[in-house]
N, C-alpha and C positions, 0 to 999 in steps of 0.2 A: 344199488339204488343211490344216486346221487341227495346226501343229507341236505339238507334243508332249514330255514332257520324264520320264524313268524315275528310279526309284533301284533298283537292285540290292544288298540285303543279304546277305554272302556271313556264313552260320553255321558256317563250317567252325570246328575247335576248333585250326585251323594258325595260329599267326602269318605273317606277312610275311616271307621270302622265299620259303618252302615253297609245296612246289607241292602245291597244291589241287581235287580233284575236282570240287567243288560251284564250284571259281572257272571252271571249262572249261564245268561245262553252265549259268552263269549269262551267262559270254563269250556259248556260242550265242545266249541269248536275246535277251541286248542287241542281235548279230547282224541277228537276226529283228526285234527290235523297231525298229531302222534300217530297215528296208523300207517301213517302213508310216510313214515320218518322223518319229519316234522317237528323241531323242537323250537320253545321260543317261551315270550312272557306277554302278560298283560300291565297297562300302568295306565291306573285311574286318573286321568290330563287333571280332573280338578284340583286335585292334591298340591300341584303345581301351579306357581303363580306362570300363569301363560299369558302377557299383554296384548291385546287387541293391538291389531297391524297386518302389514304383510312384509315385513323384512326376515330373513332367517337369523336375526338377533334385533331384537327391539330395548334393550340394552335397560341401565336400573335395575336391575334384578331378574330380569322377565330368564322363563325355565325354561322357555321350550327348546333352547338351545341344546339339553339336556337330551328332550327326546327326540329332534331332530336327529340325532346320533343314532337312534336304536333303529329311527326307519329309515333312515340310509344305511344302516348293515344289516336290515333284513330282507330276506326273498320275496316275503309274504306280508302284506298290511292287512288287519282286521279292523274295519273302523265298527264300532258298536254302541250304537245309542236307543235312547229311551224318545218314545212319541210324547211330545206337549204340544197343545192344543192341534193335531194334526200335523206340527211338523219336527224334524231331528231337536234336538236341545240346542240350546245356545251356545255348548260346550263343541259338538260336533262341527257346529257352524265355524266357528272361531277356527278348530283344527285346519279345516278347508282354508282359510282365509289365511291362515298361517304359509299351509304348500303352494299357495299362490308365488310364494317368493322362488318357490322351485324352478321357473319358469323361466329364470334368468340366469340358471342354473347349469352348464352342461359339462360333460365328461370330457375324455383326453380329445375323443373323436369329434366331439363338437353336438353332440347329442344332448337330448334334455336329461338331466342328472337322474331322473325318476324312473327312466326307460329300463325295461327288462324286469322290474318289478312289478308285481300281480296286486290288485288291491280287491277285497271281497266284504258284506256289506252284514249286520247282525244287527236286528232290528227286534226293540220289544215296548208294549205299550196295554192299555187295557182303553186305549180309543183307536179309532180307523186314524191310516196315515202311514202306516207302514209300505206301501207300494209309492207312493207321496217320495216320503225319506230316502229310499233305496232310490228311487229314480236321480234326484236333487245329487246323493251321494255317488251314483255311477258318475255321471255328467262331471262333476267336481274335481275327483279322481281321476278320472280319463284325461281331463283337460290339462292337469298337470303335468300326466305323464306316465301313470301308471296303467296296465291292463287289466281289463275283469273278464274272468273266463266266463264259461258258458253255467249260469242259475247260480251265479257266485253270490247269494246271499237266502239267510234263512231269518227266519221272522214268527212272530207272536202278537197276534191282537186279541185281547181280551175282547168277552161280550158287552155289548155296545152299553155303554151309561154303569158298568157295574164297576167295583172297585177289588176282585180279583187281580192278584200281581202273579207274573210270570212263576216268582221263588215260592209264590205260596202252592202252585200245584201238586197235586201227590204226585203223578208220575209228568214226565216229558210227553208231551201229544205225540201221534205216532208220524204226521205229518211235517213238524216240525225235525225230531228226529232224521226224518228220510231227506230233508231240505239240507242238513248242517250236513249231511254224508255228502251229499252230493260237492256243496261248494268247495267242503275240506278235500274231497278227490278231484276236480276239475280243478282247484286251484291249486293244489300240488304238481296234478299235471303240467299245466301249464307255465309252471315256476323251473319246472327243470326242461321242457321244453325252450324256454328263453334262457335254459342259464347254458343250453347245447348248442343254440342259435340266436347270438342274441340282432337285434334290429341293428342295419346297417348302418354307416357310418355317414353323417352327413356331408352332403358335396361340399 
């Protein structure tokens, strides 16, 4: 089985040491995605001064140049955020706005720099918006460059108006559970499928 290698971007709006919802159901997926031989890491974007723009260096200090790095040497993108007011965080927005620059971006072939990478979508919240965000985030991601296999994304919406957090549950829902299996094995699939054929070369 052809190894394999993830980046998990956690869009919570918590810095570093705080504990994190969208860091607990992005854990599972890496989880899942070790099964299917699958290795890789997570890195909380806010920790990182990331400036607002869309160049692949916005220069000044800006980080993203940093983790620009890790998702062009991985197979696998996991974008993962937290619902406000109905829609991704501000943080996961920015990331988008960021790969925008990808666009102008292409390989030896002439290809978009993005292409043959899988991207897959981890969504947690204690308001409705989670199908909302996963939609905004396919659309985003495709548009840059990257593929979404098939249910490439698992999700948590707390009951409506209450103030339960995803970390606070005793155990993982068994729905959700079943959702993160799926996207970690379709999106593994599909990762070594593009790494055995990847998309042709442009005219």
């Amino acid at each position: 089985m052809t190894a394999l290698t993830a980046l998990a971007l956690n869009c919570t709006l918590k810095p570093s040491p705080a504990d994190s919802s969208t860091d607990l159901l992005l854990s599972q997926v890496m989880t899942e995605l070790g099964t299917h031989d699958v290795t890789g890491t997570t890195v909380r974007v806010v920790d990182f001064d990331v400036r607002p723009g869309v160049e692949t260096d916005m220069g000044d200090g800006d980080e993203w140049p940093k983790i620009r790095e890790l998702v062009l040497a991985a197979d696998i993108v996991v974008i993962g955020t937290p619902i406000w007011m109905g829609h991704m965080s501000s943080i996961a927005q920015r990331v988008l706005e960021r790969l925008d620059a990808e666009l102008s971006e292409t390989d030896e072939q002439g290809r978009p720099i993005l292409f043959d990478k899988v991207a897959a979508v981890a969504v947690v919240g204690n308001e409705d918006g989670a199908h909302h965000a996963t939609a905004e985030l396919y659309q985003g991601l495709v548009d840059v460059g990257f593929t979404v296999a098939a249910q490439a994304a698992t999700y948590w919406n707390g009951e409506a108006m209450q103030t339960v957090d995803y970390r606070e549950l005793d155990e993982t829902p068994e729905a959700v559970a079943n959702a993160t299996e799926i996207l970690a094995r379709t999106s593994a699939h599909l990762a070594r499928a593009l790494r055995a054929q990847p998309y042709p070369a442009a005219d």
